[in-house]
C-alpha positions in Angstrom: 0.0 0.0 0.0 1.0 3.3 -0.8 1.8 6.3 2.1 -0.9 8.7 2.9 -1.2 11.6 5.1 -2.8 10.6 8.6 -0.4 8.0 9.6 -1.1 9.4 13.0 -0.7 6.2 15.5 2.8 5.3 13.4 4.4 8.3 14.0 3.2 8.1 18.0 5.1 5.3 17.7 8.3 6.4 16.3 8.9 9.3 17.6 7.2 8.2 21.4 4.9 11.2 21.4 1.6 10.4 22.9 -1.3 10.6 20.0 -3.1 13.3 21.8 0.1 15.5 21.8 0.3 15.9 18.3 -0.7 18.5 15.9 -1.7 16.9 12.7 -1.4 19.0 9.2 -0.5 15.9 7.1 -3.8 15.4 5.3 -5.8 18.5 3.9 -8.7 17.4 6.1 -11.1 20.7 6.9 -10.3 20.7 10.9 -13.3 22.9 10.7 -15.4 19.7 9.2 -19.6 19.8 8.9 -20.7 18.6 12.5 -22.7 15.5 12.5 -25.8 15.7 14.4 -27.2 12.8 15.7 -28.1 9.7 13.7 -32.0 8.2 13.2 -32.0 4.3 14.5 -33.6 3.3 10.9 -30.3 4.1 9.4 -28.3 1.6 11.7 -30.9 -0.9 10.9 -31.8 -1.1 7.3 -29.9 -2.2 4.9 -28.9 1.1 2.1 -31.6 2.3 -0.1 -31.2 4.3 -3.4 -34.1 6.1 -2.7 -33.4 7.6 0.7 -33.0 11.2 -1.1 -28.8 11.0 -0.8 -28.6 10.9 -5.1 -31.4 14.2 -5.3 -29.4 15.9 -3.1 -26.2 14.9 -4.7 -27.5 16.2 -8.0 -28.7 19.7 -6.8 -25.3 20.1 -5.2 -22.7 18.9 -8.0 -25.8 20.4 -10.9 -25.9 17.0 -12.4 -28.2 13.8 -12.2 -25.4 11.8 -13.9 -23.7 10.5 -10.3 -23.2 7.2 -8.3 -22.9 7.3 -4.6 -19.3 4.9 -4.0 -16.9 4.6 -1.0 -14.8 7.4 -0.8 -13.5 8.5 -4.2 -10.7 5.6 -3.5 -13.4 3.2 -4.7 -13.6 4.4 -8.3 -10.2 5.1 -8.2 -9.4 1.4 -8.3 -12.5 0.2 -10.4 -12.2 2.5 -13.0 -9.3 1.3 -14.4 -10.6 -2.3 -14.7 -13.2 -1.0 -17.1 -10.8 -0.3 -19.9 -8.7 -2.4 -21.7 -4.9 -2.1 -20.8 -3.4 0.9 -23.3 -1.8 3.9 -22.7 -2.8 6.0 -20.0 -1.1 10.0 -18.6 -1.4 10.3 -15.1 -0.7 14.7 -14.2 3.2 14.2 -11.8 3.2 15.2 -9.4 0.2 13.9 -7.9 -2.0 11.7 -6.0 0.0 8.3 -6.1 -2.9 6.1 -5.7 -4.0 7.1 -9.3 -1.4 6.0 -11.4 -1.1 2.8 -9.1 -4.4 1.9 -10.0 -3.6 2.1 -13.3 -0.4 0.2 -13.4 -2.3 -2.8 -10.9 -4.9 -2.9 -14.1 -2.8 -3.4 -16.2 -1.8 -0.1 -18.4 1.2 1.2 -19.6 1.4 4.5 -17.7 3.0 7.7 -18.5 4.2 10.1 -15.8 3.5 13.5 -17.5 4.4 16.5 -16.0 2.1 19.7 -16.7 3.7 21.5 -19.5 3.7 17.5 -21.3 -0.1 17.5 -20.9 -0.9 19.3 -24.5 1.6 17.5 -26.4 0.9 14.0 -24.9 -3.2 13.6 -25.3 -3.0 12.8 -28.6 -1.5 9.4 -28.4 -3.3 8.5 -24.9 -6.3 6.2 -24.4 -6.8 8.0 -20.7 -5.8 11.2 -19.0 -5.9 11.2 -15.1 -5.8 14.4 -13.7 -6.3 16.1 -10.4 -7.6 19.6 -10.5 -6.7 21.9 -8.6 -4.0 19.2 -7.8 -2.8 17.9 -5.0 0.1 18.6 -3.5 0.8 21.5 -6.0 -2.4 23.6 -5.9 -1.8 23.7 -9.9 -5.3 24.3 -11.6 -6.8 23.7 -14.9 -9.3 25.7 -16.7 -12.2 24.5 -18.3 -12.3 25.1 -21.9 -8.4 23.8 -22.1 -10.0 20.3 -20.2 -12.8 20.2 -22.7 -10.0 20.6 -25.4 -8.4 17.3 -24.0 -11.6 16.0 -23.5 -12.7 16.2 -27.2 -9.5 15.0 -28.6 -9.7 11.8 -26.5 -13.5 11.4 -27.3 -12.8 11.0 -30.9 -10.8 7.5 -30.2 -13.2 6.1 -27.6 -10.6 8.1 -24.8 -11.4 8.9 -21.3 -10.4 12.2 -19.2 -10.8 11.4 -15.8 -10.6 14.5 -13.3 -10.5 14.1 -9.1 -11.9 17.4 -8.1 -11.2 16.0 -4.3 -10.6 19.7 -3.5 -13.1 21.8 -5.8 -15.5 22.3 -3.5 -13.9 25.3 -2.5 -14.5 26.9 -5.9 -17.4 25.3 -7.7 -17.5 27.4 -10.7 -14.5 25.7 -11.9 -15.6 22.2 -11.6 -16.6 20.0 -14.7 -19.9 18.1 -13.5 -22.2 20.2 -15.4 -20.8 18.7 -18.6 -21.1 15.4 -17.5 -23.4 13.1 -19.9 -20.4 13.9 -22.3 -18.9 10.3 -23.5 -15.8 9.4 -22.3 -15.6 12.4 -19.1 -15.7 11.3 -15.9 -15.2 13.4 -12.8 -14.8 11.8 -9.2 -15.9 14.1 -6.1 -15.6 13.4 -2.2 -16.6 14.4 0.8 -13.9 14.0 2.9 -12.0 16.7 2.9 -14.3 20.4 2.0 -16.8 18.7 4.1 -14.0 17.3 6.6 -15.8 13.5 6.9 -13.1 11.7 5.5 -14.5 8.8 8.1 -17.4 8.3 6.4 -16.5 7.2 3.1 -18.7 8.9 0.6 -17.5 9.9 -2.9 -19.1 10.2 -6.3 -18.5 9.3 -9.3 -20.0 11.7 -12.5 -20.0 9.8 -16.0 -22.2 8.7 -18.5 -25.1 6.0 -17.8 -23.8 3.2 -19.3 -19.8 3.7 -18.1 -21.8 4.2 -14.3 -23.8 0.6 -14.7 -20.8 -0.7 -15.7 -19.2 0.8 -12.5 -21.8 -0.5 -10.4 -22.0 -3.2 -11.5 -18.1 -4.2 -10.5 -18.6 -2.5 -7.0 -21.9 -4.7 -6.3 -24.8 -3.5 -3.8 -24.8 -1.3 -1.0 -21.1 0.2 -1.5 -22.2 2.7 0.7 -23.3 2.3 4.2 -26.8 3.7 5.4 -25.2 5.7 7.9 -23.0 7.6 5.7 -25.5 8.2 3.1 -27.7 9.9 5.4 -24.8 11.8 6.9 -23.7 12.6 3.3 -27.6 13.5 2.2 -27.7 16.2 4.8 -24.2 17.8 4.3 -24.6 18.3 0.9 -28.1 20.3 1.6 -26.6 22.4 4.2 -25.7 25.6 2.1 -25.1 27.8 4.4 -22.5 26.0 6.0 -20.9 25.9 2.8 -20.9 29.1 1.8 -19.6 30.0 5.5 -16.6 27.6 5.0 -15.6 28.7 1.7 -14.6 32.3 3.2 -13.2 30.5 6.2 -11.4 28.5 4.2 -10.4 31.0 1.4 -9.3 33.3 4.6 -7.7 30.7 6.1 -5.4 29.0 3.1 -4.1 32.8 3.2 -3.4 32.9 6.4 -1.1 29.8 5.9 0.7 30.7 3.0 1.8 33.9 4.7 2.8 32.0 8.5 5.0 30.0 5.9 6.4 32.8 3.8 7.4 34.7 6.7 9.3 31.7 7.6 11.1 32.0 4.6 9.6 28.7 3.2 8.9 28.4 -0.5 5.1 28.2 -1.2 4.5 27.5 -4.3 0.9 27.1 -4.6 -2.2 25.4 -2.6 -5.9 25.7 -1.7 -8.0 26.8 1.0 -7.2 23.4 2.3 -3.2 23.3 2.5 -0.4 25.1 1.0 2.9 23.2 -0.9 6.1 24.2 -0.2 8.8 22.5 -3.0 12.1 21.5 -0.3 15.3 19.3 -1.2 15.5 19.1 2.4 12.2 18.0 2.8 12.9 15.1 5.1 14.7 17.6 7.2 11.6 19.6 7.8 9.8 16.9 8.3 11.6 15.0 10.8 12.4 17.7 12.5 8.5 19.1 13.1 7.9 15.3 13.8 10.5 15.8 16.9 8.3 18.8 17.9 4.8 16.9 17.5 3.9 18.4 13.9 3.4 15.9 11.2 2.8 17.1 7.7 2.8 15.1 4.6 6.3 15.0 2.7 6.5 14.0 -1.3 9.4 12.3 -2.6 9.1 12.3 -6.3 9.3 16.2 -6.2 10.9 17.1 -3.0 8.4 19.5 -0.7 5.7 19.3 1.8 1.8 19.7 2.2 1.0 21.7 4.9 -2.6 21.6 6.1 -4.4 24.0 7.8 -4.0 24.3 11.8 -7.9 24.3 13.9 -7.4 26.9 16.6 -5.5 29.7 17.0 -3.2 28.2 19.6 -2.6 25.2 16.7 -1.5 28.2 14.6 0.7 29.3 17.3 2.4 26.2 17.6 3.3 25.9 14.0 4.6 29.1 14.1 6.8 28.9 16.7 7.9 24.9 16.0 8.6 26.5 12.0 11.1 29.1 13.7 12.9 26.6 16.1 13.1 24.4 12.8 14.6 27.5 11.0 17.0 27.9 13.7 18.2 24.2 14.0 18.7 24.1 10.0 21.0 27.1 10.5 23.0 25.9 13.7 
């Protein structure tokens, strides 16, 4: 399996720091996540049903009735694949591993492309995987240059696949009102805008027949009862939303600056975390780790993805650990 942010219990572990001790920015998570209320017995149970409202108010929220309801984006991350026959797939680098290892396991030859390869590249791919805005880099991709792509694959039976995992910040940019277009496919999630990464609930935005095909290889109830009504009554709660997105747009600010004054080199992020590109990445991360801090570190392209800090004594903490860092690099 590959490394994730979140490895929270390991690094207890490791470094002998007790698990309530720690200040966790390794995952992108809103600390700030939709509060779940309490539950309604039925939901415990029953077994799932498609017509408990979750899909209506999945399709008011994401403007599109083309969706499937699957566990955590992961899910169709790992199906989707499976659906094609092996060929030539570009996978956006650097990015979220888990795509082009999905790829790979199914069989595909896949080509690590990085950003200013994209245009040059979709012309001989059966599949483009991208993540938009991306993750760890922030980088994001307009719309009518994706629908470019998207057309040029479409004419050979191609597929653009797009993890909007962090659009909901900005959901004028997302795809998912063209979806019904052949060969597009756009993944969403609630686990990280919405902060209920626990619960497992992504969709999947395609075409009817590629989504009965994709059911079809997940089988029944993919999604828990529980977490579709938790999910059902997130995704109606607009003002929450609309709260968080200033929170959040406020907030990502707020940490690209703590890290600029530190004299770190942001080069990009979301509302949701910030990168910093670092050769001595594993440095920085070790030594925050040493001061209870963990935050995610990327190997392919040196760096680290700092997510966002939950109180103001959490932001105090980073500040200050950040500056004792500084000064142990320059002892």
């Amino acid at each position: 399996m590959l490394e994730h942010g979140g490895g929270l219990r390991a690094a207890a572990v490791h470094y002998g720091i007790a698990r309530g001790d720690w200040l966790d920015l390794s995952t992108g998570i809103n600390p700030q996540g939709w509060s779940v209320p309490p539950l309604p017995p039925t939901v415990w149970q029953r077994l799932p049903e498609m017509n408990d409202g979750l899909e209506a108010a999945a399709a008011a929220y994401y403007e599109t009735p083309h969706l499937l309801p699957v566990a955590g984006s992961q899910a169709a991350i790992q199906a989707l694949p499976r659906l094609r026959e092996p060929g030539r797939v570009g996978v956006l680098h650097p990015s979220y591993a888990e795509h082009a290892h999905a790829w790979r396991q199914a069989g595909h030859q896949v080509d690590l492309l990085l950003p200013d390869k994209l245009e040059a590249a979709v012309d001989q791919l059966d599949a483009l995987m991208l993540v938009n805005p991306n993750n760890p880099t922030g980088q994001r991709f307009n719309s009518t240059l994706l629908l470019n792509w998207w057309a040029r694959l479409a004419q050979r039976g191609g597929w653009l696949v797009i993890d909007e995992a962090f659009m909901d910040i900005a959901p004028e940019q997302s795809l998912t009102t063209q979806i019904g277009l052949p060969g597009l496919i756009v993944l969403r999630s609630l686990g990280k805008f919405f902060g209920l990464a626990g619960a497992r609930v992504g969709f999947v935005m395609a075409e009817s027949a590629l989504r009965d095909r994709l059911q079809e290889a997940l089988g029944p109830w993919s999604v828990s009862g529980p977490s579709r009504w938790i999910a059902a009554q997130a995704i109606a709660d607009r003002n929450w939303q609309a709260q968080t997105r200033l929170r959040l747009e406020q907030a990502g600010k707020r940490l690209a600056d703590l890290l600029q004054r530190q004299r770190l080199p942001v080069a990009g992020g979301t509302g949701l975390f910030q990168w910093v590109p670092l050769p001595e990445a594993d440095f920085w991360q070790d030594a925050l780790a040493r001061r209870g801090i963990l935050v995610r570190r990327f190997t392919d392209l040196p760096g680290l993805r700092f997510g966002l800090p939950e109180v103001e004594a959490h932001w105090r903490r980073l500040e200050l650990a950040l500056a004792g860092v500084r000064a142990e690099r320059l002892r």
